[in-house]
N, C-alpha and C positions, 0 to 999 in steps of 0.2 A: 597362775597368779596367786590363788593362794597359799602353794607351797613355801611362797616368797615370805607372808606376811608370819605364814606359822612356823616357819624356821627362825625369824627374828622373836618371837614373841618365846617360844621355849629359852630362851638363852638369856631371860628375861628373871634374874631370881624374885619369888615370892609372886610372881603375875598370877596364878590359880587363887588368889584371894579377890582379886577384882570381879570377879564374875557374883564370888557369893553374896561381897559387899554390896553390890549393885541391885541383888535380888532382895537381898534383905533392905535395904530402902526400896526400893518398890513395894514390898510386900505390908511395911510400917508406914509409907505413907498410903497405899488403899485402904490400912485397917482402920489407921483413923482419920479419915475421911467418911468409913463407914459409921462407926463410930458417932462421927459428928453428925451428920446427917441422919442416923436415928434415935438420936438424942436432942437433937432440934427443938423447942419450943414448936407445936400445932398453931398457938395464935400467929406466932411471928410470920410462918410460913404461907397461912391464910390471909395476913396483913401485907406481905409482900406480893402475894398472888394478886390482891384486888388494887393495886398502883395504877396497871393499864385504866383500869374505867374509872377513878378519880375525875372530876371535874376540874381539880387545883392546878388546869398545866399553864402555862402563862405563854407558850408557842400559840397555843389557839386565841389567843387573845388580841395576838398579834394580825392576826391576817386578815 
């Protein structure tokens, strides 16, 4: 089965760039995402942490 797919794909000009492209977005979007998340503001992330135990839900208010 593969010999099928990789017969079509050599006859294929310029196709050995798809692979690099593809790692190089991979590789650019985990750096910055790393990036971003160690560079994150501490308050933000300790403000987003304490959400769950807010008092302000307005579902509990309901029931």
């Amino acid at each position: 089965m593969l010999k099928f797919v990789k017969h079509n794909l050599e006859t294929i000009s310029g196709i050995e760039l798809y692979p690099i492209i593809s790692l190089l977005i991979f590789f650019i979007f985990f750096v910055g995402l790393y990036y971003w998340v160690y560079t994150y503001k501490k308050d933000k992330i300790n403000e987003m942490s304490n959400i769950p135990f807010s008092g302000d839900d307005n579902d509990n208010a309901n029931q």
